[in-house]
ChimeraX commands (.cxc) that place a marker at each C-alpha (Angstrom):
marker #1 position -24.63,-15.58,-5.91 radius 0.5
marker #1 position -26.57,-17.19,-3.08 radius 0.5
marker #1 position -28.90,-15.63,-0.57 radius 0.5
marker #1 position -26.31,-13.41,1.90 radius 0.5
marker #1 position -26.43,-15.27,5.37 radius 0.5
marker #1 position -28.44,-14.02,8.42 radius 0.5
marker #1 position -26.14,-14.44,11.40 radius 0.5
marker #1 position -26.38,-13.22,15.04 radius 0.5
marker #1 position -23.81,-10.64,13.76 radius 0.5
marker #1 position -25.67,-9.36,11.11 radius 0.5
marker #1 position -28.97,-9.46,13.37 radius 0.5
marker #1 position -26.77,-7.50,15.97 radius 0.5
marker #1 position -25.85,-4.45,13.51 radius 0.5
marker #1 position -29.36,-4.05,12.30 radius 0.5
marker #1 position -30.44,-4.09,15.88 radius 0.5
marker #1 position -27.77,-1.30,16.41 radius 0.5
marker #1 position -29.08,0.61,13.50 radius 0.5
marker #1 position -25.29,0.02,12.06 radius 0.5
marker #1 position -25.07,1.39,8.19 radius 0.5
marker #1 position -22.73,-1.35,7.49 radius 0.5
marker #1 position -21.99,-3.11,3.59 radius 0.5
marker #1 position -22.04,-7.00,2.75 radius 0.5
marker #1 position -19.09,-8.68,1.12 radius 0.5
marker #1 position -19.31,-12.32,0.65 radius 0.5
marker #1 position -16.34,-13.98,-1.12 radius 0.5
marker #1 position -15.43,-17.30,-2.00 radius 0.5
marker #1 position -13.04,-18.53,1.12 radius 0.5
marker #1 position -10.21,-20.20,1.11 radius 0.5
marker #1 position -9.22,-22.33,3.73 radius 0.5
marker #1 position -6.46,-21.17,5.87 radius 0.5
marker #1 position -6.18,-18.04,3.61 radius 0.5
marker #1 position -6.96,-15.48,6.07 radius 0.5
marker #1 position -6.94,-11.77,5.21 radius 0.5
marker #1 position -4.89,-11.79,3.15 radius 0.5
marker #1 position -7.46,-14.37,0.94 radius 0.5
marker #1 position -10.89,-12.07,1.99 radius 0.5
marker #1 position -8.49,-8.12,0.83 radius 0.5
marker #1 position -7.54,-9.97,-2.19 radius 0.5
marker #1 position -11.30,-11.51,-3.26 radius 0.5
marker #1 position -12.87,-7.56,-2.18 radius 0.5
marker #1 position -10.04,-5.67,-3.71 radius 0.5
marker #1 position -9.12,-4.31,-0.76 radius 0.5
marker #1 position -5.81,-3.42,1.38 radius 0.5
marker #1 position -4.93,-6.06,3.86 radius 0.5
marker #1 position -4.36,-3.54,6.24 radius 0.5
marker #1 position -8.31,-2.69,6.06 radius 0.5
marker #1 position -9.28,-6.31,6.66 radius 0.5
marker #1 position -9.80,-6.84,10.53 radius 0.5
marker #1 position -9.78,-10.09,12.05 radius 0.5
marker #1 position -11.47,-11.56,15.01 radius 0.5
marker #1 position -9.03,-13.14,17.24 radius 0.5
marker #1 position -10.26,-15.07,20.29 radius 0.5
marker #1 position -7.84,-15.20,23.05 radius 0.5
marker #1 position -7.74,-16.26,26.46 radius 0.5
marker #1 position -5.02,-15.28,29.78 radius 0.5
marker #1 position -3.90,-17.71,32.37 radius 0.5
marker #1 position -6.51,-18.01,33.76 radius 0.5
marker #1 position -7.70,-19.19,30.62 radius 0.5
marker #1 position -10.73,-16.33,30.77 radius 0.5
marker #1 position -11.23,-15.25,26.80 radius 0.5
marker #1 position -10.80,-12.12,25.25 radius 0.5
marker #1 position -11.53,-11.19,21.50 radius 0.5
marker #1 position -8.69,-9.07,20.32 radius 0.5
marker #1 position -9.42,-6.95,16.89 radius 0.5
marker #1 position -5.92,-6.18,14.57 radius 0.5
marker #1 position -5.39,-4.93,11.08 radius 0.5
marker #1 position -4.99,-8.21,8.32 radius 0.5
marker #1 position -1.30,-7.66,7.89 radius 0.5
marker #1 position -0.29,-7.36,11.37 radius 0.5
marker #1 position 0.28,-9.84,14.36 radius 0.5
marker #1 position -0.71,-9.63,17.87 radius 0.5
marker #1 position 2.09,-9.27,20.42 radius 0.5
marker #1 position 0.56,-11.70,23.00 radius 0.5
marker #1 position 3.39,-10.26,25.46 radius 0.5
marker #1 position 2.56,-6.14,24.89 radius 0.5
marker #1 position -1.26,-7.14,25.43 radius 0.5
marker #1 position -0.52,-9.40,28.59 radius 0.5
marker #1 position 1.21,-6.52,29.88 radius 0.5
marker #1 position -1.23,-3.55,28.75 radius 0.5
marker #1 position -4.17,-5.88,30.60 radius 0.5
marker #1 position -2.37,-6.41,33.43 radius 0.5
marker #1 position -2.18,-10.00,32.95 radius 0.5
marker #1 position 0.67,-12.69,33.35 radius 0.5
marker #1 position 0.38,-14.12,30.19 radius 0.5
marker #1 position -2.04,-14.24,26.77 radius 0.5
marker #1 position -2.83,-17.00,23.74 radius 0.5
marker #1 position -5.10,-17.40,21.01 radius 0.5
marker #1 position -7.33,-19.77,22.21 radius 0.5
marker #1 position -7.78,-23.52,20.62 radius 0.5
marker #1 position -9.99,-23.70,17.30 radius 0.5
marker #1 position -12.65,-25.40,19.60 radius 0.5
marker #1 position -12.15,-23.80,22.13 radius 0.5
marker #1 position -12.83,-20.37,20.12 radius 0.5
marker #1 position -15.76,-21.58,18.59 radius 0.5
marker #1 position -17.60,-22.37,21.86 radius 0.5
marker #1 position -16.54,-18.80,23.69 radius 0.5
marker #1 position -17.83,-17.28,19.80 radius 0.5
marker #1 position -20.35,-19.48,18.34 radius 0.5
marker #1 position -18.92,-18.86,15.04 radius 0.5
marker #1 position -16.97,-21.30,13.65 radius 0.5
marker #1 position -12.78,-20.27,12.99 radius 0.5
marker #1 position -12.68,-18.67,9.41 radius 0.5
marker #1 position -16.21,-16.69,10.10 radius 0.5
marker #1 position -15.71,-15.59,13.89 radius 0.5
marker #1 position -16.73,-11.63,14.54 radius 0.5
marker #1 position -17.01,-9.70,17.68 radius 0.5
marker #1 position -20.76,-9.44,16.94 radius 0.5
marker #1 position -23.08,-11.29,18.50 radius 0.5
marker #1 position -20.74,-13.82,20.27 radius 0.5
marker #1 position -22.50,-16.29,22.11 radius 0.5
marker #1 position -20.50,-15.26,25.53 radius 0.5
marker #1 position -20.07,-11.56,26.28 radius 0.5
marker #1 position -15.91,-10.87,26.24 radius 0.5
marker #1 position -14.10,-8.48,26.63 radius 0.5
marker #1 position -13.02,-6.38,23.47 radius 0.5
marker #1 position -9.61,-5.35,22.76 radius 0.5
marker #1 position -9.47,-2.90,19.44 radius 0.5
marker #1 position -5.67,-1.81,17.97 radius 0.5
marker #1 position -6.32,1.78,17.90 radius 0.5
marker #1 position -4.66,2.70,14.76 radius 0.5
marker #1 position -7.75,0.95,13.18 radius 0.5
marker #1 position -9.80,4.12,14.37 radius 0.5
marker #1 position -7.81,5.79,11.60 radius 0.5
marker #1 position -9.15,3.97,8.80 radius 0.5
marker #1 position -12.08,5.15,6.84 radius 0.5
marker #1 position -13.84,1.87,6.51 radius 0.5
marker #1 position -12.71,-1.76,7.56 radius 0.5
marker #1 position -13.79,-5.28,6.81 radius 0.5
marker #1 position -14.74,-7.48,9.12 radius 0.5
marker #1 position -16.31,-11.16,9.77 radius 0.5
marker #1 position -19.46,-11.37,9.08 radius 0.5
marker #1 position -20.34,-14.45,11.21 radius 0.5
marker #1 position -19.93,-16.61,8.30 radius 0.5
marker #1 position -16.82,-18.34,6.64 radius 0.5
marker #1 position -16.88,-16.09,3.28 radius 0.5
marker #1 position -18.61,-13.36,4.63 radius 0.5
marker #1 position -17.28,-9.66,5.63 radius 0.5
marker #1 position -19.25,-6.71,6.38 radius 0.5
marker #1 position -18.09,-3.08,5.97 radius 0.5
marker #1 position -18.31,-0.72,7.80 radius 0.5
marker #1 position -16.74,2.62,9.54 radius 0.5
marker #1 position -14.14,2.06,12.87 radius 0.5
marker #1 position -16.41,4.25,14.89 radius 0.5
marker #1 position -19.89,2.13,14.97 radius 0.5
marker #1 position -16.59,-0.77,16.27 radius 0.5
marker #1 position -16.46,1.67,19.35 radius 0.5
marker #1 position -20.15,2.39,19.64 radius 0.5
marker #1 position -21.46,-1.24,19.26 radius 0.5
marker #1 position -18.12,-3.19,21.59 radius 0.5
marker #1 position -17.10,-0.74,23.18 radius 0.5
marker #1 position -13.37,-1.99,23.32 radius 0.5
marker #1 position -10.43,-1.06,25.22 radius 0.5
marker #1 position -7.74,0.68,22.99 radius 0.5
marker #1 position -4.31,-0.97,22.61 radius 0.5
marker #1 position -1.20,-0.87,20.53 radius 0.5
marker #1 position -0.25,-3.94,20.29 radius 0.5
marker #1 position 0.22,-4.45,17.07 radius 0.5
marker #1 position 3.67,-5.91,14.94 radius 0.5
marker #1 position 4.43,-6.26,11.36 radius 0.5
marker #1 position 3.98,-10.05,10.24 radius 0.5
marker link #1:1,2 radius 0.2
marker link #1:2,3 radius 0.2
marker link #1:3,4 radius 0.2
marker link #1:4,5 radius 0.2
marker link #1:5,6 radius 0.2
marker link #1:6,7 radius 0.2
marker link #1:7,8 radius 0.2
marker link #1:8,9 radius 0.2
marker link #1:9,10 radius 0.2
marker link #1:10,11 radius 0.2
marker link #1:11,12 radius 0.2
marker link #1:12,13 radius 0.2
marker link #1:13,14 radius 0.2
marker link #1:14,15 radius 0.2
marker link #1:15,16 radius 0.2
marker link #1:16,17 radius 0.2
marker link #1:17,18 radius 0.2
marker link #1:18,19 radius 0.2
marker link #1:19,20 radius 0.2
marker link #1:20,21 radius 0.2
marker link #1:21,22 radius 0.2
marker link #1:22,23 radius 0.2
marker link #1:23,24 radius 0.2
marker link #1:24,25 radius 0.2
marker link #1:25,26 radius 0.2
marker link #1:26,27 radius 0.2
marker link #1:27,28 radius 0.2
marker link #1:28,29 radius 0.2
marker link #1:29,30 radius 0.2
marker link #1:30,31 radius 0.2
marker link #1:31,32 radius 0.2
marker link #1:32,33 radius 0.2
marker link #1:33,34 radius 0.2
marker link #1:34,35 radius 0.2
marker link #1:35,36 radius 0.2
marker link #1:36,37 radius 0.2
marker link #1:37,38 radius 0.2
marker link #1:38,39 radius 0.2
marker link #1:39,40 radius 0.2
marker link #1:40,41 radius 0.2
marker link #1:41,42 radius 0.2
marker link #1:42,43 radius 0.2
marker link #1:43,44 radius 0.2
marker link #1:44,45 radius 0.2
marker link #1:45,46 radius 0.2
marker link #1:46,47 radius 0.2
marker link #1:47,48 radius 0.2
marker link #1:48,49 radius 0.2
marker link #1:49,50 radius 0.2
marker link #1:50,51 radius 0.2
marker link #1:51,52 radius 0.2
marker link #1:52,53 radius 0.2
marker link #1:53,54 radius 0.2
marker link #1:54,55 radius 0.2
marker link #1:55,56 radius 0.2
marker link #1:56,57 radius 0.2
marker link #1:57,58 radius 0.2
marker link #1:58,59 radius 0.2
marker link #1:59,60 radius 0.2
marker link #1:60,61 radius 0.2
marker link #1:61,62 radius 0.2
marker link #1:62,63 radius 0.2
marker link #1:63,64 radius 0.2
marker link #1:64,65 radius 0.2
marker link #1:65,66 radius 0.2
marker link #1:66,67 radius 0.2
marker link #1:67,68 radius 0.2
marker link #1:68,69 radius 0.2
marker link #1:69,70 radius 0.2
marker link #1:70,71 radius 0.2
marker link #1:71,72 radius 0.2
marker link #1:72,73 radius 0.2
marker link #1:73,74 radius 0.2
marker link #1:74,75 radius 0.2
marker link #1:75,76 radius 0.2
marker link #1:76,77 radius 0.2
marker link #1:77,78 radius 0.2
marker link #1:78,79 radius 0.2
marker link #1:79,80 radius 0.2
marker link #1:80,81 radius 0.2
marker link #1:81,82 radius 0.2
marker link #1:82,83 radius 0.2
marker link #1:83,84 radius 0.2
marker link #1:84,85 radius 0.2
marker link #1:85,86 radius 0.2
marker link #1:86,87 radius 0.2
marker link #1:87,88 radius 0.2
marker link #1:88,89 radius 0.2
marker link #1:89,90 radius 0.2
marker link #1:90,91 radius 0.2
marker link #1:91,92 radius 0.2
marker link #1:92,93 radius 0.2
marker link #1:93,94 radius 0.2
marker link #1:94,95 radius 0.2
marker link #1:95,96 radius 0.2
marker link #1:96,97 radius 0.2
marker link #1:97,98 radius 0.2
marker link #1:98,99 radius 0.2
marker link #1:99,100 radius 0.2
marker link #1:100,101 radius 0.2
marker link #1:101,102 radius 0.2
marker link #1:102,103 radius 0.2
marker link #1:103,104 radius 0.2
marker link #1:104,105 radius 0.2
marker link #1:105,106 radius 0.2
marker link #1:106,107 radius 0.2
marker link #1:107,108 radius 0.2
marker link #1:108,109 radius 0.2
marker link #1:109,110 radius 0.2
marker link #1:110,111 radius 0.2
marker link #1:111,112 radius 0.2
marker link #1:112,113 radius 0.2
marker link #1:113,114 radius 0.2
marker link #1:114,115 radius 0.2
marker link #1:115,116 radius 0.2
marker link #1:116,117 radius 0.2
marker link #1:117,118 radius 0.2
marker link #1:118,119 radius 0.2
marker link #1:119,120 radius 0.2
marker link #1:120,121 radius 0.2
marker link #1:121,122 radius 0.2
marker link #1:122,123 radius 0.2
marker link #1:123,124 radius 0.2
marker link #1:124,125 radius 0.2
marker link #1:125,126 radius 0.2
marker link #1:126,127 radius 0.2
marker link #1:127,128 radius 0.2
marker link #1:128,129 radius 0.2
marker link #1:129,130 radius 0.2
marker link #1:130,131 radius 0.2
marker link #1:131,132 radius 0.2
marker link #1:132,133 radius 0.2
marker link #1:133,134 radius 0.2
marker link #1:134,135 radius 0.2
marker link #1:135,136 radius 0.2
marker link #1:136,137 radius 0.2
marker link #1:137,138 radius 0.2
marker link #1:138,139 radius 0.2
marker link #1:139,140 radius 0.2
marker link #1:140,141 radius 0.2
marker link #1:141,142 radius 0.2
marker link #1:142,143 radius 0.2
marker link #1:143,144 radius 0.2
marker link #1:144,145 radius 0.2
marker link #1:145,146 radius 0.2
marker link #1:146,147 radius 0.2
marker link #1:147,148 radius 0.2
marker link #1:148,149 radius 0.2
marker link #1:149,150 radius 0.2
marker link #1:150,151 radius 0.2
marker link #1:151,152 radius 0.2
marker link #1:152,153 radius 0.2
marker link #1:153,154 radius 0.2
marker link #1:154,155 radius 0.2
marker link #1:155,156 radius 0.2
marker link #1:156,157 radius 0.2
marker link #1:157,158 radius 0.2
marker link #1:158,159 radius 0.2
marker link #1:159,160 radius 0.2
view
């Protein structure tokens, strides 16, 4: 296996003093979380992506939901007290991030955004979560999520 990548992320969480695991895989593209559960052996549910967001004003947002689960873009409009809510364009994403789509995480993003966290992820033991790297997750427990972002709880959350 190749040397594990250094990424503002990972520079973050040692910074943070984060116990947190390493968990590169070999990506897939387009194959999401339910690609990353399958190559760690892991549930879906456990797998955490990075979503990068923006409102009408088009001001991003990262929102952070379980791998087998969709965002409802009109329950988080609401909850923020905003008209309306979108994932963001590819590019668009990777210049609010600095990671590229496939390898975004809420750590170290090159512009500070606000963090939105599903809550029923705090009931998980550990999750998996971008790395800063295409192919790269890092584990670690929900609470260092709260400690390091400090997010704003939501439930907003719908079976795919």
């Amino acid at each position: 296996m190749s040397k594990l990548p250094s990424t503002p992320a990972t520079r973050l969480l040692r910074e943070q003093g984060v116990a947190y695991t390493e968990h590169p895989y070999r990506y897939e593209e387009h194959g999401g979380t339910r690609v990353s559960a399958r190559e760690l052996g892991v549930e879906e549910h456990a797998t955490i992506k990075t979503l990068v967001m923006e409102d009408e004003d088009r001001e991003p947002l990262v929102v952070l939901m379980h791998g087998d689960r969709e965002v409802s873009t009109k329950a988080l409009a609401r909850t923020i007290g905003k008209k309306t809510v979108q994932p963001c364009k590819p590019e668009v994403a990777n210049r609010h991030s600095g990671y590229q789509v496939g390898g975004t995480s809420p750590f170290g993003t090159r512009k500070k955004m606000p963090v939105y966290l599903e809550r029923s992820i705090l009931e998980l033991e550990k999750v998996y979560i971008n790395g800063g790297s295409r192919g790269f997750l890092v584990g670690l427990a929900p609470s260092e999520l709260v400690r390091v972002l400090a997010p704003v709880l939501v439930d907003v959350g719908i079976e795919k």
